[in-house]
N, C-alpha and C positions, 0 to 999 in steps of 0.2 A: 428127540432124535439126536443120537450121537454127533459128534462133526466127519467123521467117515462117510457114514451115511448118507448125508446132508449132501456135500461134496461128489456124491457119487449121480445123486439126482443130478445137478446142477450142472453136472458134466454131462447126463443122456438130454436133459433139454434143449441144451446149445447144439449137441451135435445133430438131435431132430429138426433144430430150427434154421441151423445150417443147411442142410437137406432142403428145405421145403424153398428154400430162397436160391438154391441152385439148379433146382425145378424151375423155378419161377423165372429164371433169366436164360434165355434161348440163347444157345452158342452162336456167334459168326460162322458165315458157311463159307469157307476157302475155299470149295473144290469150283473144279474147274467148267460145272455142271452151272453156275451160277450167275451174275450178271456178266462178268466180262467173254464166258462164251456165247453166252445169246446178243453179244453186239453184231448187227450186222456187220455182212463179208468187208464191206467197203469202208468202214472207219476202223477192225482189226488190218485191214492191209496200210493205212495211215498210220498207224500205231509200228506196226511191223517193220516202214521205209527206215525206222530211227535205229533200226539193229541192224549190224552186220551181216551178210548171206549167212559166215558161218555161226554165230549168233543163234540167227532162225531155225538153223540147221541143228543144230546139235543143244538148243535149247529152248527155246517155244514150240519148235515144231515133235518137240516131248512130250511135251504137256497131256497131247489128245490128239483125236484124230484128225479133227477139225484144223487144229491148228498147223498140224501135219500137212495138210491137206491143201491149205494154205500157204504157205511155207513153201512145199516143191513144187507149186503149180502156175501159181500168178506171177506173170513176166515184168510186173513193176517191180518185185521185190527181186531180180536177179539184174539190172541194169547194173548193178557194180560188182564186181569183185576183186579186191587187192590179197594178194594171198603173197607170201616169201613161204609156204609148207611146201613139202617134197611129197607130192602128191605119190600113190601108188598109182598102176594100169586102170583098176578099176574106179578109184576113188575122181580120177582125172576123167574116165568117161563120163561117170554119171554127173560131176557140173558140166559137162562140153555137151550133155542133152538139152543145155539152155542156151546153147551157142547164138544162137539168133536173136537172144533178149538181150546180147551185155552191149552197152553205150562202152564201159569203161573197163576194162580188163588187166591184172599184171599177174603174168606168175614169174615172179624172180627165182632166180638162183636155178640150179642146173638141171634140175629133174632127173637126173639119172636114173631112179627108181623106172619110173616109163620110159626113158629111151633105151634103158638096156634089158628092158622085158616085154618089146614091141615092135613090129617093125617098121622098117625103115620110113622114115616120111610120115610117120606116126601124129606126134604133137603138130607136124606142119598143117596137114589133112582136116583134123579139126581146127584149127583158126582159120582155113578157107571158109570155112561156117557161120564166121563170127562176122554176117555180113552186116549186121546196123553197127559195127563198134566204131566209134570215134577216138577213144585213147586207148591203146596198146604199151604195157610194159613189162620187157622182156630180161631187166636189165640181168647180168649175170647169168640167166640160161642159157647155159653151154651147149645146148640137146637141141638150140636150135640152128642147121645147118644149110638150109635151104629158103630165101625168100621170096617164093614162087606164089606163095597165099598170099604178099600184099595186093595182086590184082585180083583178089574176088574181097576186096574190105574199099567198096566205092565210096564209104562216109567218112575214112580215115583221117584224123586231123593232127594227133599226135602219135609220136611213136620213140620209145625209148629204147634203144639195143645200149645201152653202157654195159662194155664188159663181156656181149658175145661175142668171142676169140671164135669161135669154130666156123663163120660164116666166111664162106670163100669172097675177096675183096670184091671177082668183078660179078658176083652173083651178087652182091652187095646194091653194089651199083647200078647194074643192067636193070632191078626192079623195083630200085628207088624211083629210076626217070618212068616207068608205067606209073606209080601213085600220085595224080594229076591233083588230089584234095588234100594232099602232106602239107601244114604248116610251120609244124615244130618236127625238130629232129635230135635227137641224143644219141650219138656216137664214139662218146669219149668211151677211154679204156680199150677201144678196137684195138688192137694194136696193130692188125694186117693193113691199117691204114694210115700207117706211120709213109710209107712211102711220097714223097711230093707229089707222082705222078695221080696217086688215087686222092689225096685231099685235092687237086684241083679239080680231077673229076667231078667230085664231090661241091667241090665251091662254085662250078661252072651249072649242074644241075641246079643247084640252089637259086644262079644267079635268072634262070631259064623259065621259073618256075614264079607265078606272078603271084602267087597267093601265099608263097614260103612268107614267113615273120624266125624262126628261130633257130639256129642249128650250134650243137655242142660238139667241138671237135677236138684231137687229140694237141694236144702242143699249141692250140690256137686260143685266142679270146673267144666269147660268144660271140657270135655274128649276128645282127639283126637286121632285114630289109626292110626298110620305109616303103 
């Protein structure tokens, strides 16, 4: 036998033998049809607490339906959300359908996209909703001009306005002293409350209020009551 020939066997044997041993070795199954979908609901929601809402949202809750499913339903996994996005009308609806789940809440920055394609009293209307929420942070949302919603948030303990300019000084104030569960308060950057007359307002509530611990104010140190 020639050495062409020879060579030419010796190359279809390997590639048969190759063949029979990649038969022989069953692929990993990735899909999502496999153990980590069939773990029960209540250790994928344990798994799920370690991702961010929008995390879940725009990436597990891809995955499948299940996880989908999971993802926009179960109210552990909506207990937080820190967002600085400029939400649009509709995208702002549908997380304010969990309004009752969030402990901890912030939409920074101005939202303009929904205050100037909404009406009036719009963004305020839904945080009247947000009645288990404990921290609020609003800081730099300009879109908020009304704070009539603090009296329907009876578990309030922190609250951050740094930077909302558009909040009328004694609308400010008139529903600071209704928020009986306020502990911390963030204020700076107001500047409508650059006047003496409204930080002592401000300082005289604070001093009224037995439960207050923290307050951030313009031109002042931190204030802390013992």
């Amino acid at each position: 036998m020639d050495e062409p020939t020879e060579l030419l066997e010796r190359d279809e044997v390997e590639a048969k033998t190759n063949s029979n041993v990649c038969q022989d070795v069953k692929k990993p199954d990735f899909t999502t049809s496999s153990w980590l979908e069939n773990l029960p609901t209540e250790i994928l929601i344990k798994i799920f607490k370690y991702q961010r809402i929008q995390e879940n949202i725009l990436g597990i809750g891809l995955v499948c339906r299940r996880f989908h499913l999971i993802t926009a339903t179960y109210p552990e996994l909506w207990s937080t959300l820190e967002s600085s996005a400029e939400f649009s009308v509709e995208s702002f609806k549908h997380i304010m359908t969990h309004a009752r789940d969030f402990k901890v809440l912030a939409l920074k920055f101005s939202q303009k996209p929904v205050r100037y394609n909404s009406p009036e009293g719009f963004i305020e209307g839904y945080l009247s909703l947000c009645i288990n929420i404990e921290e609020l942070d609003l800081c730099y949302n300009t879109s908020i001009v009304d704070l009539t919603f603090l009296q329907s948030l009876p578990n309030l303990k922190k609250l951050t306005l740094e930077g909302c300019t558009s909040i009328d000084p004694q609308n400010m104030l008139n529903n600071l002293k209704e928020s009986k569960t306020l502990r911390v308060l963030d204020v700076s950057s107001c500047l409508q409350l650059d006047g003496e007359q409204h930080k002592q307002a401000l300082l005289k509530y604070v001093g009224c209020c037995h439960v207050f611990r923290y307050l951030k104010l313009n031109g002042a140190a931190e204030f802390l009551q013992n």
